[in-house]
N, CA and C of each residue as an Amber inpcrd file, in Angstrom:
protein
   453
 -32.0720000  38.4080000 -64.1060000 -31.0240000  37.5550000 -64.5370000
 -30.5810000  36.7030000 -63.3550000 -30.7870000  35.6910000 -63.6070000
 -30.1960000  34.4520000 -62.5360000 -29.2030000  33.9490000 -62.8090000
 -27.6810000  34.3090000 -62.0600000 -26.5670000  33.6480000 -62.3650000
 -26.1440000  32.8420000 -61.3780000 -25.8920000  32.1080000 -61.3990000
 -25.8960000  31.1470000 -59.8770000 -23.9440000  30.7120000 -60.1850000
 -23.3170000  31.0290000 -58.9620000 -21.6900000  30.6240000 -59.3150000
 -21.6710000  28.6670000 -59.2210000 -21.8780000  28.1810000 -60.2130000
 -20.9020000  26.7030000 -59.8010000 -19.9020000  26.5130000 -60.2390000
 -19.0970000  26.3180000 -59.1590000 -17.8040000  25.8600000 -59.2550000
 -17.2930000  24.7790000 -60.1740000 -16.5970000  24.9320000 -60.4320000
 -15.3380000  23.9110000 -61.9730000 -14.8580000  23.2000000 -61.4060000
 -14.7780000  21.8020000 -60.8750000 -13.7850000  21.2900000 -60.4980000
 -12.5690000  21.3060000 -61.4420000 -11.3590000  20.9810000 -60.8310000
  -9.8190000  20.8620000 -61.3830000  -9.1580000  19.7960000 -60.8440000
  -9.0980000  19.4930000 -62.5040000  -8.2380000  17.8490000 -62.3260000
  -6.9140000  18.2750000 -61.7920000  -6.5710000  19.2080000 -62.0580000
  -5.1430000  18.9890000 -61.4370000  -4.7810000  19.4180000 -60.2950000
  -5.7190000  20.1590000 -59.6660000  -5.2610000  20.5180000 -58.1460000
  -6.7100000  19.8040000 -57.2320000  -5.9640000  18.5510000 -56.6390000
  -6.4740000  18.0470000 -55.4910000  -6.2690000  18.6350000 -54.5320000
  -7.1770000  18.7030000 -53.1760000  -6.8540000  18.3960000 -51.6920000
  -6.2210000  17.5220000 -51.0740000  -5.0860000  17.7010000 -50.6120000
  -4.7090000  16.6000000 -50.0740000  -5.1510000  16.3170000 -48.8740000
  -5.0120000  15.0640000 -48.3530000  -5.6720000  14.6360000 -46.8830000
  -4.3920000  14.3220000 -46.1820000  -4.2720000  14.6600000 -44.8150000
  -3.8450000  13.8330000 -43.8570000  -4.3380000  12.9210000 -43.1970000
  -2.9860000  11.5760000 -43.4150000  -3.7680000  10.7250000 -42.8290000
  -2.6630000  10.2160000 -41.7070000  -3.3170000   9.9010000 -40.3560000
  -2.1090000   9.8700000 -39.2940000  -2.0140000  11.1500000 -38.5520000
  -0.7350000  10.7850000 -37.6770000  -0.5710000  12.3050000 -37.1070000
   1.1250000  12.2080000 -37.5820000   1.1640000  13.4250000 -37.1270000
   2.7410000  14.2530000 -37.8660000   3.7680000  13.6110000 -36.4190000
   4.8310000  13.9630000 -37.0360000   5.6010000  13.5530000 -35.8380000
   5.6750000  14.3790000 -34.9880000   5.8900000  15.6150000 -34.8500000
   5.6320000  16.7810000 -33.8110000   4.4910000  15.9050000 -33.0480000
   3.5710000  15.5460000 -33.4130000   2.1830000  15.3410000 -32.5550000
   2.7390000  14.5400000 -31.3690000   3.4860000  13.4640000 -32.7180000
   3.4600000  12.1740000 -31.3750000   4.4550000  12.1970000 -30.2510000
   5.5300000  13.1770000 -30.5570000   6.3170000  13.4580000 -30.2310000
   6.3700000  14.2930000 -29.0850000   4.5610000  15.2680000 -28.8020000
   4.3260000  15.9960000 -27.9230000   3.5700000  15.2830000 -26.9000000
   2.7460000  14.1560000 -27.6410000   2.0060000  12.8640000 -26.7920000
   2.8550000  12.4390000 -26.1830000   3.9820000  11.2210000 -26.5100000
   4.7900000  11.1880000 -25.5030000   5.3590000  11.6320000 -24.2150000
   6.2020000  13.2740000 -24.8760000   6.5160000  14.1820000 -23.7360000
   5.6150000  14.0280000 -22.7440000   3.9790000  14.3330000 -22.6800000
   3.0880000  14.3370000 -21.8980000   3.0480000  13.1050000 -21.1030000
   3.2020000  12.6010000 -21.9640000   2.9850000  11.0490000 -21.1290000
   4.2770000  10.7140000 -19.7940000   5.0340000  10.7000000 -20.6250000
   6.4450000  10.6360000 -20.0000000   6.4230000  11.7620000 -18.6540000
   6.0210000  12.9900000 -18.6490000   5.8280000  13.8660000 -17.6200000
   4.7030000  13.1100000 -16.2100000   3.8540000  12.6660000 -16.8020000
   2.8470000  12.3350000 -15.8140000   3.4080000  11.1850000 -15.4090000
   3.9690000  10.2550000 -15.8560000   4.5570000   9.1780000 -15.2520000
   5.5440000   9.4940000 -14.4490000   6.1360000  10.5710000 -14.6050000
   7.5380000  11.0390000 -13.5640000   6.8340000  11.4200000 -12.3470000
   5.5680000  11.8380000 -12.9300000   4.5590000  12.2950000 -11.1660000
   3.6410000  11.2880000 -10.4780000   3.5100000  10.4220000 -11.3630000
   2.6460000   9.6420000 -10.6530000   3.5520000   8.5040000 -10.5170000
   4.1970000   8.0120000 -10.8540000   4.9690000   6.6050000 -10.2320000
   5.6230000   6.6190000  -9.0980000   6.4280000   7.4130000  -8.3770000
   6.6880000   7.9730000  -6.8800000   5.3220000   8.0340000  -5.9240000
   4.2900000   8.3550000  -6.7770000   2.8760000   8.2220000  -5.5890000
   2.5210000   7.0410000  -5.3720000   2.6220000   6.1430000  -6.9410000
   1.8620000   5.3310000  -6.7410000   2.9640000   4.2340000  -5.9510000
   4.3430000   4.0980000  -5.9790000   5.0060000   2.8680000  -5.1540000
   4.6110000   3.7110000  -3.5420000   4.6120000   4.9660000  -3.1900000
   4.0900000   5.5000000  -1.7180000   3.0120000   4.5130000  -1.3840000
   1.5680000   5.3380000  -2.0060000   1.2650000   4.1730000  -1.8490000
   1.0510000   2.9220000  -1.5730000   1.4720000   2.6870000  -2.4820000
   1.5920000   1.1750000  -2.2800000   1.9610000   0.3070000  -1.2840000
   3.1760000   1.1330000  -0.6350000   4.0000000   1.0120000   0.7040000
   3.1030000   0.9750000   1.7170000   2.1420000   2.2730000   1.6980000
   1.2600000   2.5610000   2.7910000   0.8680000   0.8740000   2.9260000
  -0.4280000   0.5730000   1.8200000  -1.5860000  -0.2450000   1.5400000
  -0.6990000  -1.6850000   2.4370000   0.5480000  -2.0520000   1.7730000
   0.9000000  -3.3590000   2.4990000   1.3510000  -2.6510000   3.9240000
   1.9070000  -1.6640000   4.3230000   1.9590000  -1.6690000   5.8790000
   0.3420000  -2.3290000   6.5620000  -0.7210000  -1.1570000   6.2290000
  -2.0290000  -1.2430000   6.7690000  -2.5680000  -2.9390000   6.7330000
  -1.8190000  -3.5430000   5.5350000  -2.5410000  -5.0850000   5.4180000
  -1.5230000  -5.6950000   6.5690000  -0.4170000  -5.1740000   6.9980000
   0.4920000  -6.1920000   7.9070000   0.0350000  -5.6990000   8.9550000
  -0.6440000  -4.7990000   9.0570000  -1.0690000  -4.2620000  10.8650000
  -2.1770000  -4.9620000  10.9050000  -3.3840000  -5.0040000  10.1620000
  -4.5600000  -5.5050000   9.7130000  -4.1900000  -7.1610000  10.0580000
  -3.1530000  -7.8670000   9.4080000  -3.1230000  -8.8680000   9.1340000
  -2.9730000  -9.6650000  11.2540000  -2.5580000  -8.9260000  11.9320000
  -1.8550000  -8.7900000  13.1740000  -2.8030000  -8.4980000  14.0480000
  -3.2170000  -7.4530000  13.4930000  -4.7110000  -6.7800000  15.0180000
  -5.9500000  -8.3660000  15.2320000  -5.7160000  -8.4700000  14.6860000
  -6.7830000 -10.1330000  14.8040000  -6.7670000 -10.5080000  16.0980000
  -4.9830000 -10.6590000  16.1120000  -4.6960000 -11.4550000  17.5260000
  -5.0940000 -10.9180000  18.6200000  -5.2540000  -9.6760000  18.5960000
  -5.9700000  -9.2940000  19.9960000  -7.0120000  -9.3140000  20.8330000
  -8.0240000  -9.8940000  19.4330000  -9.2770000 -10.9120000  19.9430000
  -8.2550000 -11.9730000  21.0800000  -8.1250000 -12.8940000  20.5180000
  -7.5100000 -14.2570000  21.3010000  -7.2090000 -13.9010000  22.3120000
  -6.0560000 -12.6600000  22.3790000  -5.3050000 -12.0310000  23.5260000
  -6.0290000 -12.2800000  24.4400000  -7.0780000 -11.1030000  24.1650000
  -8.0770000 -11.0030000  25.3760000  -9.0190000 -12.1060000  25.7750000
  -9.1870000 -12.4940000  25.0270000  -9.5870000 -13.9460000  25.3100000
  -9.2340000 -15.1270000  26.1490000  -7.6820000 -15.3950000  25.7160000
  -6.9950000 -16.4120000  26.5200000  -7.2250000 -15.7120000  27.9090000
  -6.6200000 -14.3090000  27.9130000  -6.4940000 -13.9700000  29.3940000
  -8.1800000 -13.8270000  30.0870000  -9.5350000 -13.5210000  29.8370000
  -9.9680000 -13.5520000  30.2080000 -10.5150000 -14.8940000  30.8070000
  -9.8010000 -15.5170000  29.9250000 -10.2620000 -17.4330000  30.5430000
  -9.3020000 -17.8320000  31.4600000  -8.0070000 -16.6190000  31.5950000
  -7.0310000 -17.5990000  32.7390000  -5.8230000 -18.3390000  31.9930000
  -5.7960000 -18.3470000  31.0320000  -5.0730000 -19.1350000  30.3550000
  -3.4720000 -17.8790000  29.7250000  -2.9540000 -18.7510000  29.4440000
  -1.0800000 -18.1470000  28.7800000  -1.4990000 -18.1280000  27.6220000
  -0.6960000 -17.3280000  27.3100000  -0.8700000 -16.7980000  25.5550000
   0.8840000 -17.2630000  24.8920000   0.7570000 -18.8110000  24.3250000
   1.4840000 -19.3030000  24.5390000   2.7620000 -19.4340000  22.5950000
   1.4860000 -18.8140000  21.4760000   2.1180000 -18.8190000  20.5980000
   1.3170000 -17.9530000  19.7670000   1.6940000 -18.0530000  18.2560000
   0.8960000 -16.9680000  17.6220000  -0.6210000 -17.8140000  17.3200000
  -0.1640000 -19.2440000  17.1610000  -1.6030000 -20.2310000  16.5960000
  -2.2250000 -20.2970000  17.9280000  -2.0500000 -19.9440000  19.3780000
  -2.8810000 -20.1570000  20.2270000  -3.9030000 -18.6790000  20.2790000
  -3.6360000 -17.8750000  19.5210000  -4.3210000 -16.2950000  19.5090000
  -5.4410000 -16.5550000  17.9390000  -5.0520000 -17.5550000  17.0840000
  -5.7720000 -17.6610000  15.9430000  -4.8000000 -16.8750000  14.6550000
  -3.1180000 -17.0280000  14.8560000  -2.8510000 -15.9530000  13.9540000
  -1.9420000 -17.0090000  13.0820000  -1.2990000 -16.9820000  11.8240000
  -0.4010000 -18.0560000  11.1760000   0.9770000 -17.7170000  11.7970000
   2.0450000 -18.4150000  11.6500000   3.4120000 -18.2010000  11.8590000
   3.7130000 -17.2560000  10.7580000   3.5910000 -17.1530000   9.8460000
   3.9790000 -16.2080000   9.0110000   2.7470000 -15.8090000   7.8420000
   2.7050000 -14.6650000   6.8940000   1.4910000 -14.1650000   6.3150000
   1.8630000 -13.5910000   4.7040000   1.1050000 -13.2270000   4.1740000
   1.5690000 -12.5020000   2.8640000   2.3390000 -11.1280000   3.0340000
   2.1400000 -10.5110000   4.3390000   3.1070000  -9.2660000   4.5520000
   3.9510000  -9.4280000   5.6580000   4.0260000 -10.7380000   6.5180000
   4.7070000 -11.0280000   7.4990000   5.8000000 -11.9350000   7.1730000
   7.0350000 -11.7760000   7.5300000   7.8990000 -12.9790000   7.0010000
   7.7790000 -14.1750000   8.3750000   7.5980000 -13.5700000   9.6860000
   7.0270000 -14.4410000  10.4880000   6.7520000 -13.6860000  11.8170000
   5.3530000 -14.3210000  12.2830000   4.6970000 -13.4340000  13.6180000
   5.0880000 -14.1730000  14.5140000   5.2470000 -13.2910000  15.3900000
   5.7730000 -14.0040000  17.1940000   5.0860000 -13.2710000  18.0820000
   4.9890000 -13.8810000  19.3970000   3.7400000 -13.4100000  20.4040000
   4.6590000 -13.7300000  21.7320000   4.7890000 -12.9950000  22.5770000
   5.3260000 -13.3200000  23.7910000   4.6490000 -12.7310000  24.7910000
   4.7660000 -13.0250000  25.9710000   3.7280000 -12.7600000  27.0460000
   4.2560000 -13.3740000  27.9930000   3.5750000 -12.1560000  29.1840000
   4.0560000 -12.1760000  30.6810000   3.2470000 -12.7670000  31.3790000
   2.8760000 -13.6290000  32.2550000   1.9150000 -14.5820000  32.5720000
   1.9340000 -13.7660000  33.7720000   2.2310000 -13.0260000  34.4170000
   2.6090000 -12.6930000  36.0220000   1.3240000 -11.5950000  35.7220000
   0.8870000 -10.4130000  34.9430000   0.6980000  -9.0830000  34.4070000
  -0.0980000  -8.9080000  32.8460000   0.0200000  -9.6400000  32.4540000
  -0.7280000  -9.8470000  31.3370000  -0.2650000  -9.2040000  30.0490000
   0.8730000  -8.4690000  30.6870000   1.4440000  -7.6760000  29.2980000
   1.8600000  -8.4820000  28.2580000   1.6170000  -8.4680000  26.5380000
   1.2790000  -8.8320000  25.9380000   2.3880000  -8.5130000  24.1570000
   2.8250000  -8.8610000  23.6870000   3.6890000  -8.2900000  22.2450000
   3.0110000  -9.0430000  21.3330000   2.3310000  -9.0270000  20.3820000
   2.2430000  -9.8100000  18.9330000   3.2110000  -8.7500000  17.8900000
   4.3030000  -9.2880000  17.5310000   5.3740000  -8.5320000  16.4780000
   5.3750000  -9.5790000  15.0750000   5.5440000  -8.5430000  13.7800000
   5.5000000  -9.0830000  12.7800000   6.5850000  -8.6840000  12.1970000
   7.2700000 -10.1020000  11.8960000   8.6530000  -9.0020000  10.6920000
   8.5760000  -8.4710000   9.2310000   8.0660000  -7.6710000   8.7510000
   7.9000000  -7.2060000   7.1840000   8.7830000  -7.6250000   6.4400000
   7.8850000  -8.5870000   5.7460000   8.9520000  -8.3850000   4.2290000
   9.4650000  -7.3660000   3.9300000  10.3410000  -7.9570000   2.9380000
  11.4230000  -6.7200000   2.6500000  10.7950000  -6.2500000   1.5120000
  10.5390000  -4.7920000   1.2710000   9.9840000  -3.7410000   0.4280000
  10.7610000  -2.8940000  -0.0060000  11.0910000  -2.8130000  -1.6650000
  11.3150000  -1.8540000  -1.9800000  11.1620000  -0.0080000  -1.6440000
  10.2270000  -0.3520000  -0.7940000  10.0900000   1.2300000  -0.6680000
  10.6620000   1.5830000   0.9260000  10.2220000   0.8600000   1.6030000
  10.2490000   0.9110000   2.8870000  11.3380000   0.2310000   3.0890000
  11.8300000  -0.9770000   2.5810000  13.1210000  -1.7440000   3.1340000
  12.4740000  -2.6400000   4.2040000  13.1780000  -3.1340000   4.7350000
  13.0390000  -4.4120000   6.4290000  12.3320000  -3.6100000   7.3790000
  11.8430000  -4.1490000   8.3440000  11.2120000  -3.9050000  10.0260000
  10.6550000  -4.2530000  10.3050000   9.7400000  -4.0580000  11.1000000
   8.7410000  -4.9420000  12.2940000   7.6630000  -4.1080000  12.7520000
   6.8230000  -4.3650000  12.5230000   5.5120000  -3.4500000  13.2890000
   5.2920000  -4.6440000  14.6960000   4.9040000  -3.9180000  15.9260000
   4.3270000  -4.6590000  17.3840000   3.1810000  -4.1800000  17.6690000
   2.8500000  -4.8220000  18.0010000   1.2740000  -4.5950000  18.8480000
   1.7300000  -5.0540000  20.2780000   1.9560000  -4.0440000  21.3810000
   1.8130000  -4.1470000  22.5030000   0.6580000  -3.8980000  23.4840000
   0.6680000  -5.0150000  24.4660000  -0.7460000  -5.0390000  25.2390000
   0.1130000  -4.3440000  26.9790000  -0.4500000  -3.3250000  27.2020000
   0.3420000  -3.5430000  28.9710000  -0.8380000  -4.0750000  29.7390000
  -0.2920000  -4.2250000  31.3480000  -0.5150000  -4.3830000  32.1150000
  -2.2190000  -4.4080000  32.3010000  -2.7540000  -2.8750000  32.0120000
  -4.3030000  -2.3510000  31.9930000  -4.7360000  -2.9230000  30.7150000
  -4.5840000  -3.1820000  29.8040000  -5.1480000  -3.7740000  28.4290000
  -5.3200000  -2.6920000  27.6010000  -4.0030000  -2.1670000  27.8780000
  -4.1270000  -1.1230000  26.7810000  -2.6830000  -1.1660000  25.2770000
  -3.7200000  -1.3110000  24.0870000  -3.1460000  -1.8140000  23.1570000
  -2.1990000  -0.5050000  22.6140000  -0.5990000  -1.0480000  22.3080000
  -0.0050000   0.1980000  21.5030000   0.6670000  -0.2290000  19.9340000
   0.5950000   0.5300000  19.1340000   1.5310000  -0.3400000  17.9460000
   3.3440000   0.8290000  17.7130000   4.0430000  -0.0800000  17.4730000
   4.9900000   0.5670000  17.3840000   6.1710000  -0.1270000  16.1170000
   6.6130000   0.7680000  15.3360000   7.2180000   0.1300000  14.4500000
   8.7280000   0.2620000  14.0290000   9.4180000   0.0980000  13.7620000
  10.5650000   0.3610000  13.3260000  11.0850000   1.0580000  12.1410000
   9.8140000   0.9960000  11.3060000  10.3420000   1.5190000   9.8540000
  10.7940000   2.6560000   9.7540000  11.6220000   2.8730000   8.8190000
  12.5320000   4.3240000   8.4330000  11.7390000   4.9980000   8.1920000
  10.5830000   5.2940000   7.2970000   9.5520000   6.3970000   7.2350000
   8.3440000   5.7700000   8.0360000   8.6320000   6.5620000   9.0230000
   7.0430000   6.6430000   9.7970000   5.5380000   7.2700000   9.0970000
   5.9300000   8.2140000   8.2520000   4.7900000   8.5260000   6.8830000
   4.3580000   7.5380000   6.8150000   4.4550000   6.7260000   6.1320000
   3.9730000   5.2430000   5.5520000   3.3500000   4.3900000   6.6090000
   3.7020000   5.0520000   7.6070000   2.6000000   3.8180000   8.5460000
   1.3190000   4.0900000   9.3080000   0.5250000   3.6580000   9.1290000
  -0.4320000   3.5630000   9.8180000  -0.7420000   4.8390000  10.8520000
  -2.3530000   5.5590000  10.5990000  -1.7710000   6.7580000  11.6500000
  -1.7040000   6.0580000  13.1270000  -2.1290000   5.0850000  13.6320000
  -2.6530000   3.8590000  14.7630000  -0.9290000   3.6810000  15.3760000
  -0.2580000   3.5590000  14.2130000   1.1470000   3.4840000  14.3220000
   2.5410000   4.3760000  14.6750000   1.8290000   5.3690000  13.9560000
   3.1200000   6.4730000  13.7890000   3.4050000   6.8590000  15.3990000
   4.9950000   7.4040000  15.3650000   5.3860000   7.5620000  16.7940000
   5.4180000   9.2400000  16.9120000
């Protein structure tokens, strides 16, 4: 005897489908979301802080070609355009260069825009006497700067 079960469909009891998500869902998506943004947006303006310090030191170390340059020719290091550098830059509000003609000691200083994270200051590139280059900065978190920099 071969009885094989097929099933009856029933008109009156469908399956229903979901379609979408429930609000619990989206409601737990969010949360998630909202959590990772509380952790990552503090890194990422850090960050960020770092990247434009490194481009204003970057933007600055140039001049120390010229530096050495002018002085190896004998010559005064008389502005920032005589080193090859602009008066002011995308992270500099304006560069200045002063120099000791007697000794050779040497400053290229940049004033930082003002940054939300970091606020105002000045990174220097000092040259002494022996030609030895130092950078030194002012900013409130020394974290953020450059390890070339930090005091």
């Amino acid at each position: 005897m071969n009885t094989a079960f097929v099933p009856v469909p029933r008109t009156g009891m469908r399956a229903s489908r979901q379609k979408g998500f429930s609000l619990i869902e989206l409601m737990v998506v969010v949360a998630i979301i909202g959590i990772l943004a509380m952790i990552a947006l503090p890194q990422y303006q850090r960050f960020s802080a770092k990247a434009k310090l490194a481009s204003a030191l970057a933007e600055i170390a140039g001049g120390k070609v010229g530096v050495e340059s002018l002085l190896a020719e004998g010559s005064d290091v008389t502005s920032a355009a005589s080193i090859g550098l602009p008066v002011s830059s995308s992270r500099c509000e304006w560069i200045t260069v002063t120099s000791d003609a007697t000794d050779g000691a040497t400053s290229i200083a940049c004033v930082l825009k003002s940054d939300a994270t970091f606020g105002t200051g000045s990174m220097t590139l000092d040259r002494d006497s022996e030609g030895v280059w130092l950078c030194k900065s002012d900013v409130q978190d020394q974290s953020l700067l450059p390890q070339s920099c930090q005091a």
